[in-house]
C-alpha positions as CSV (number, residue, x, y, z in Angstrom):
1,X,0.0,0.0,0.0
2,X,0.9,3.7,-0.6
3,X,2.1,5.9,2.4
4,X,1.3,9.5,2.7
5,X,2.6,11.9,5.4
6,X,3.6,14.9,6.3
7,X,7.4,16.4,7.2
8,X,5.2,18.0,10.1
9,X,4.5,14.3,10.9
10,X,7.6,13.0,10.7
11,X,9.4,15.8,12.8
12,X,6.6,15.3,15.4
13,X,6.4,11.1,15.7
14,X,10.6,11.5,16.0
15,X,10.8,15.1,18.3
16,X,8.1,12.6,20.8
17,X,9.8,9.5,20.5
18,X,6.7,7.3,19.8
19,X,7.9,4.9,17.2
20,X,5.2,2.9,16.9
21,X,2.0,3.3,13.8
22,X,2.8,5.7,11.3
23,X,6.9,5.9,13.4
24,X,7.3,2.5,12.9
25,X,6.5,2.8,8.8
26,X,8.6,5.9,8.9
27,X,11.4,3.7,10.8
28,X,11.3,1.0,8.1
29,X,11.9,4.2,5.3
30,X,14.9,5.2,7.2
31,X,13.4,7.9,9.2
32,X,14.9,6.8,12.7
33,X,16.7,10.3,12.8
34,X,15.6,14.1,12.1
35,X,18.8,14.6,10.1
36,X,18.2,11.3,7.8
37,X,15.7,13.8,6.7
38,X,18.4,15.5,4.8
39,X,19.0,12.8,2.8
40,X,16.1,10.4,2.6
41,X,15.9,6.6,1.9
42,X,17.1,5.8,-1.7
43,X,16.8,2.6,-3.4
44,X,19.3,0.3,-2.6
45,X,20.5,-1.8,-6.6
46,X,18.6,0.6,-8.5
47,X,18.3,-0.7,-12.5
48,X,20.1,1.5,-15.1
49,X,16.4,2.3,-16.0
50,X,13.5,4.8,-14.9
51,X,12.4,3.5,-11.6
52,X,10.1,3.9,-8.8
53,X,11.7,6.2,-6.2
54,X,11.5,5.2,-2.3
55,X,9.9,8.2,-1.4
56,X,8.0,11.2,-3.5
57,X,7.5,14.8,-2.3
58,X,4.6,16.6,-3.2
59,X,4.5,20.5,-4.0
60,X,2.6,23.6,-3.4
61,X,2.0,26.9,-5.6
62,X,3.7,30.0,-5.0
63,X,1.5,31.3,-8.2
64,X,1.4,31.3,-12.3
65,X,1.5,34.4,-14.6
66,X,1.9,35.3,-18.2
67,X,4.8,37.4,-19.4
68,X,5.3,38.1,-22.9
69,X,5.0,34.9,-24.7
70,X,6.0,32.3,-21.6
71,X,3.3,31.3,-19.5
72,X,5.6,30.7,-15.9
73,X,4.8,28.9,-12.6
74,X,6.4,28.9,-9.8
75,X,6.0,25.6,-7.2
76,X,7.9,24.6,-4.3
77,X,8.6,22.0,-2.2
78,X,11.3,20.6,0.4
79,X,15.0,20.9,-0.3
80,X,15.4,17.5,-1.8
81,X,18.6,15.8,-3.9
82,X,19.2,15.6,-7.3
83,X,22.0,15.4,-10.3
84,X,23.1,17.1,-12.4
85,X,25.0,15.4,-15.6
86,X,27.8,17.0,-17.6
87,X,28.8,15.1,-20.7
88,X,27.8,11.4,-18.8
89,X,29.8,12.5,-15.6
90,X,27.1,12.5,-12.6
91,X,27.2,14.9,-9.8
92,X,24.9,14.2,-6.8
93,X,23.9,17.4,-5.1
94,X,22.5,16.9,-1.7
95,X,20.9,19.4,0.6
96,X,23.0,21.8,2.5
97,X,22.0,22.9,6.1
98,X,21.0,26.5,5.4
99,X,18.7,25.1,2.4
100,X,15.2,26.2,3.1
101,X,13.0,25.8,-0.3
102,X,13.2,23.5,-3.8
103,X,12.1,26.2,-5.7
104,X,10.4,25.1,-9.2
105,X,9.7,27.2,-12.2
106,X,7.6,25.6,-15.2
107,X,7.8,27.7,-18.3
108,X,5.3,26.9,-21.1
109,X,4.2,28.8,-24.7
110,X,0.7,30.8,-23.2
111,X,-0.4,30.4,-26.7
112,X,-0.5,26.1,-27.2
113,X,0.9,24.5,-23.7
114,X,3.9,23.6,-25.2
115,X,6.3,23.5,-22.5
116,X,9.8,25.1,-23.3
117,X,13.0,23.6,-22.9
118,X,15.0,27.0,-23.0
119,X,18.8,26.4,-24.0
120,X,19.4,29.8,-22.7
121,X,19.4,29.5,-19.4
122,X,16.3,30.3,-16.6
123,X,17.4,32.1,-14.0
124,X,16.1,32.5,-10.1
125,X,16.1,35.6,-8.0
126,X,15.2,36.0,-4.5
127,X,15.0,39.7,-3.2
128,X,13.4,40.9,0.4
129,X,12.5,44.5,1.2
130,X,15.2,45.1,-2.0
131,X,17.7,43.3,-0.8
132,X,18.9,40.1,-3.0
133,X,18.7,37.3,-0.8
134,X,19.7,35.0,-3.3
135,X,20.3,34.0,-7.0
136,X,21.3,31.0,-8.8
137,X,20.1,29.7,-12.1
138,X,17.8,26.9,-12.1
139,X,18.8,23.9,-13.9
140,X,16.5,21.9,-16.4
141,X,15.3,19.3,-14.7
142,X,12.9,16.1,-15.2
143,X,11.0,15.1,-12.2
144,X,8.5,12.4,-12.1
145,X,5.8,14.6,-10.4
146,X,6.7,18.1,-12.4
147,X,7.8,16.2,-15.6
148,X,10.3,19.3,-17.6
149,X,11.0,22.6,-14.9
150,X,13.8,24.7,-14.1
151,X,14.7,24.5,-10.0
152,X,17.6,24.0,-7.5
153,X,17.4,24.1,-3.5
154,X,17.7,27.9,-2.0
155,X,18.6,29.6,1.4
156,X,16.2,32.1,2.5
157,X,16.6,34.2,5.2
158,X,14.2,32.8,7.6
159,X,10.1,33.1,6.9
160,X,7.9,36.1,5.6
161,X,7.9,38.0,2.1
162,X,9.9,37.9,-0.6
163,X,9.8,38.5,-4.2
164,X,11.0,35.8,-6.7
165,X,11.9,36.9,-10.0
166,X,12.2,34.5,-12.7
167,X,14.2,35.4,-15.8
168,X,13.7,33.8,-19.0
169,X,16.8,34.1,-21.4
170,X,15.2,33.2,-24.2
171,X,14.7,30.3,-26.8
172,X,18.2,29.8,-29.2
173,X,17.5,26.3,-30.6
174,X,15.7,26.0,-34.0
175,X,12.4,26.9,-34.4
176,X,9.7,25.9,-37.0
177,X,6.2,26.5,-38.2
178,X,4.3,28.7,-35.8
179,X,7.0,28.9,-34.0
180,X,9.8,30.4,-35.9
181,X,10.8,34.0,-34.5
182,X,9.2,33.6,-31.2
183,X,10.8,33.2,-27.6
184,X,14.0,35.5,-28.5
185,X,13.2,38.4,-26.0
186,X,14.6,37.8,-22.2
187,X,11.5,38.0,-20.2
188,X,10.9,38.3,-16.4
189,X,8.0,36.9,-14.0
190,X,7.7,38.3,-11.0
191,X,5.9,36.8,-7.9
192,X,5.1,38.6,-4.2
193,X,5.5,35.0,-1.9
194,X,5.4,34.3,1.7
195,X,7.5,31.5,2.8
196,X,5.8,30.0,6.0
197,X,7.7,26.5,7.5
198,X,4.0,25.3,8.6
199,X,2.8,25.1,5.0
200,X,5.7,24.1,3.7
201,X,5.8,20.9,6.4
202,X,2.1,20.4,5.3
203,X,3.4,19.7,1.5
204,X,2.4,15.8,1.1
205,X,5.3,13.2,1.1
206,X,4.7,9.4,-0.7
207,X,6.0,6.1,0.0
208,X,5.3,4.6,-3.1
209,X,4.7,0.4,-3.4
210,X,7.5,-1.4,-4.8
211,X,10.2,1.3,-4.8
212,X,13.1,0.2,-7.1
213,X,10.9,-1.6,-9.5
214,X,11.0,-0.8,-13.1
215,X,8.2,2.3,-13.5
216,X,7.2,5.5,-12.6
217,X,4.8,7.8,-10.4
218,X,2.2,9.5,-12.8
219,X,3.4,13.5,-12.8
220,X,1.2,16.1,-10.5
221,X,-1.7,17.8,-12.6
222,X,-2.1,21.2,-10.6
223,X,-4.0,23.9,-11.6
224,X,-3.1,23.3,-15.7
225,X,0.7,22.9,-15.7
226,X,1.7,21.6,-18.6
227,X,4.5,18.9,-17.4
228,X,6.1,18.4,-21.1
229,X,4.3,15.6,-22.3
230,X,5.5,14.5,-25.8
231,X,3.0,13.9,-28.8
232,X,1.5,11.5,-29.1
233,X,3.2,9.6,-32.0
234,X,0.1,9.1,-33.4
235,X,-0.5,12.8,-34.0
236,X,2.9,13.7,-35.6
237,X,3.3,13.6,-39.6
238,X,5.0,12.0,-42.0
239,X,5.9,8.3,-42.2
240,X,6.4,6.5,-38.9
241,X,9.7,4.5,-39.0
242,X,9.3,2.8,-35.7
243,X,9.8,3.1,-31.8
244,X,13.0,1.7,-30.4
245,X,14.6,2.0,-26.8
246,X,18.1,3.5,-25.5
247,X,19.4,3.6,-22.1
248,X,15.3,3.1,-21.3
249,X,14.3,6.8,-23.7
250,X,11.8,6.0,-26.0
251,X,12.5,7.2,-29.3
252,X,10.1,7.3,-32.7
253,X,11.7,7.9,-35.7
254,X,9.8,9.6,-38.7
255,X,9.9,11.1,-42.6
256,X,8.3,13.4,-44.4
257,X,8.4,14.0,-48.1
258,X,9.4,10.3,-48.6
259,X,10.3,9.9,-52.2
260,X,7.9,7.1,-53.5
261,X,5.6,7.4,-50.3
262,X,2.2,7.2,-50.1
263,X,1.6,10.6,-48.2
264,X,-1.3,9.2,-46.7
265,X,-1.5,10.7,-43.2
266,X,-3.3,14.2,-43.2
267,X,-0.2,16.4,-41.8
268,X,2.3,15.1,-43.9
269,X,1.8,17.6,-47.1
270,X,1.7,20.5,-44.8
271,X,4.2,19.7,-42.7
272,X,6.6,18.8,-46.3
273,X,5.2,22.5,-47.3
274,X,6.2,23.7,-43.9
275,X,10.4,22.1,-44.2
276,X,10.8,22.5,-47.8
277,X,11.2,20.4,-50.7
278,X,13.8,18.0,-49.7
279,X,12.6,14.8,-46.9
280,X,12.8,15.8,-43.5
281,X,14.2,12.9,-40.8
282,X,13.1,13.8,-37.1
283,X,12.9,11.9,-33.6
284,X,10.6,12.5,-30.8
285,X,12.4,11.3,-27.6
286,X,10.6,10.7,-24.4
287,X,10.7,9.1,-21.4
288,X,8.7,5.8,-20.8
289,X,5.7,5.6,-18.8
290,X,5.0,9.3,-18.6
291,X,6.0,10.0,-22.1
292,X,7.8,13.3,-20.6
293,X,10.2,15.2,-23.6
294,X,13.7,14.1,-23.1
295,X,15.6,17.3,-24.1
296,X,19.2,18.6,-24.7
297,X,20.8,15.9,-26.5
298,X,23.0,15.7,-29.2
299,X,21.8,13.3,-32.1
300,X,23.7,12.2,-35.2
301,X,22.1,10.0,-38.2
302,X,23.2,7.9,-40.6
303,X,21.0,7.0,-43.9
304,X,21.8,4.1,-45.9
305,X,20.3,2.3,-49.1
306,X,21.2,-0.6,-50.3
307,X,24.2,-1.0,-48.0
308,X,25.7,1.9,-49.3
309,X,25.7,5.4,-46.9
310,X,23.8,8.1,-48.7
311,X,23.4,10.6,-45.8
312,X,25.3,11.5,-42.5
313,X,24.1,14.6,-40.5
314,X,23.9,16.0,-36.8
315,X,19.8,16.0,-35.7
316,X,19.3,19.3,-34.7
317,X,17.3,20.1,-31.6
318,X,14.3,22.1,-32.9
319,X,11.0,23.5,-31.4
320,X,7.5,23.4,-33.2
321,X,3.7,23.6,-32.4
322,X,3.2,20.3,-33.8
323,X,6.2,18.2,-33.6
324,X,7.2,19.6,-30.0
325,X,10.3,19.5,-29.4
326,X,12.3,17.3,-31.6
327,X,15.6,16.2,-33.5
328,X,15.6,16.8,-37.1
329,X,17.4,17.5,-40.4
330,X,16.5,17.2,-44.1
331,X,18.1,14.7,-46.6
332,X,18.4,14.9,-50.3
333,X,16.1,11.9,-50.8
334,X,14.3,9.0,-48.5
335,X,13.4,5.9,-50.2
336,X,10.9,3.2,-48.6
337,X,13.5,0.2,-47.4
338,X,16.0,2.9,-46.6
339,X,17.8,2.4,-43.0
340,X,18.1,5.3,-40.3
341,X,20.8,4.8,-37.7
342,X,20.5,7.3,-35.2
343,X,23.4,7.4,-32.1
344,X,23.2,9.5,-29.4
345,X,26.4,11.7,-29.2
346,X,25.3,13.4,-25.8
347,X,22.7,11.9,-23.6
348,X,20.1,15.1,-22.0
349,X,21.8,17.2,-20.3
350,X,19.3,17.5,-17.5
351,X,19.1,17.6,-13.9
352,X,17.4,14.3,-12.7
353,X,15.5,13.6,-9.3
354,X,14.7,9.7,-7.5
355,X,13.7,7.5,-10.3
356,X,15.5,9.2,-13.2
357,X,19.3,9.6,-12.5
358,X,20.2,6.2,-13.3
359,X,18.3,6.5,-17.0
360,X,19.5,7.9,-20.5
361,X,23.2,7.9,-19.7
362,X,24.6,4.8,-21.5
363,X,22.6,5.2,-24.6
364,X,23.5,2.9,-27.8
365,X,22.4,3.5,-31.3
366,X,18.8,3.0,-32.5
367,X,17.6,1.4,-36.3
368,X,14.8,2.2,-38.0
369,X,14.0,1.1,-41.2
370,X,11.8,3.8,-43.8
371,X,8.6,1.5,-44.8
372,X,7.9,0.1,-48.2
């Protein structure tokens, strides 16, 4: 069964000493301490694959707003662990004593939900009565409650009001359709927050069943935050040249403009009008079981007929309204029996919480074969 407390529940059943009921469950999740709360239980042999964490944290609103073209929320939670990954070199950041707040920032298009992996960094200040407090820039991130966000751990200085800026820097990847000249301006959200310990010990915390088992916890749905789901492959246009798996990332290859094809899905002549004459390769990359974008790789492909190699190009990361955000490049021609190899140069370069920092590192190449 699934156990839900509090961190106000926690500190209590310890501060009293009463381990039994809810202590004892606690005990058995490695609670015997207040300062195992720093670092809580994590799954002993965890797979090289998304799993189910040992324990979840819940989050609470600090508020949403729309500035410019970026809808922006701002969610918080307790300071929690996480990793950061340079090239495929981990780094496990753990919470500090003087950490007081995760702070989360979600940053969508207002216009069509799509959320926005910004290459340009998204950055966090914390001011009170005009003074900065604080001010670090979040890291992308993928969470199996928030799905794509921008957050880190920060010291405050103690409860009451503050005013968190967050500051966009813009969108520099390639952008198409709809899409193409938007998210270039640096914009800024602002929001007026009081940071009270009593709410924040109130924010839900989740033992999940079978922690360490191949899956993952549905994300969070509050109050419309798009969590940067990808599309559904069924949606996207052109001709679908198969779902293969990579270090546990789902990718589905596709073409469009195939030379030969049949052209018979309904977005495939609009979206050949929309990337020119020649065939345009693309993969959607996701995560399993939430089917959350998996951004900020570096993809190279490799298109061969006959046996012979007729095409070798970088995927370029690339932004549109109906494709989301994808990998793609154009070749002079696709024929049906042709054979994409696609390798993955750079896994994302992501933050990852519980559940995901053991996934998309060791990534081979994928095959897909253009149908006949």
């Amino acid at each position: 069964m699934v156990s839900y407390f509090t961190r106000r529940q926690v500190l209590g059943t310890l501060g009293s000493g009463a381990l039994a009921g809810t202590a004892g469950c606690l005990g058995t999740l490695g609670f015997e301490t207040q300062s195992a709360w720093r670092d809580p239980p994590l799954v002993e042999n965890r797979p090289d694959a998304v799993y189910v964490p040992a324990i979840t944290e819940g989050m609470a609103m600090f508020g949403r707003t729309t500035v410019g073209p970026y809808g922006v929320a701002l969610t918080y939670s307790y300071p929690h662990r996480f990793w950061t990954l340079t090239g495929t070199e981990f780094s496990k950041t753990v919470v500090e004593s003087e950490d007081s707040v995760h702070l989360m920032a979600s940053l969508w298009d207002a216009e069509t939900n799509t959320v926005l992996p910004v290459d340009s960094g998204v950055t966090v200040e914390v001011t009170r009565d005009g003074e900065l407090v604080t001010q670090e820039v979040a890291y992308p991130m993928l969470s199996q409650q928030m799905g794509m966000h921008y957050g880190s751990n920060y010291a405050l200085d103690g409860e009451g009001d503050y005013e968190v800026s967050v500051r966009v820097g813009g969108v520099s990847l390639r952008r198409t359709g709809a899409f193409e000249g938007r998210f270039e301006t640096p914009e800024t959200a602002t929001f007026d927050v009081t940071f009270d310990t009593d709410e924040l010990y109130d924010v839900p915390i989740e033992s999940p069943e079978n922690p360490g088992s191949r899956g993952a916890i549905p994300p969070m749905e509050m109050m419309g935050i798009p969590v940067g789901r990808a599309p559904d492959p069924e949606s996207l246009p052109g001709d679908h040249l198969g779902r293969a798996t990579t270090g546990d990332a789902v990718f589905h290859a596709f073409a469009v403009g195939v030379d030969g094809g049949d052209g018979a899905d309904d977005g495939a002549d609009e979206a050949a009008a929309r990337f020119g004459d020649d065939p345009y390769l693309y993969v959607s990359a996701r995560t399993p079981y939430n089917g959350i974008v998996l951004p900020m790789m570096g993809l190279s492909a490799t298109l061969s007929r006959d046996g012979e190699t007729v095409a070798e190009t970088e995927l370029a990361r690339t932004l549109d309204p109906e494709l989301g955000y994808h990998y793609g490049a154009h070749a002079d021609s696709v024929e049906p029996g042709d054979e994409l190899r696609v390798a993955v140069d750079v896994p994302p370069q992501v933050a990852r919480h519980d559940g995901y920092e053991t996934a998309f590192v060791e990534m081979g190449p994928t095959t897909f074969t253009v149908p006949e």
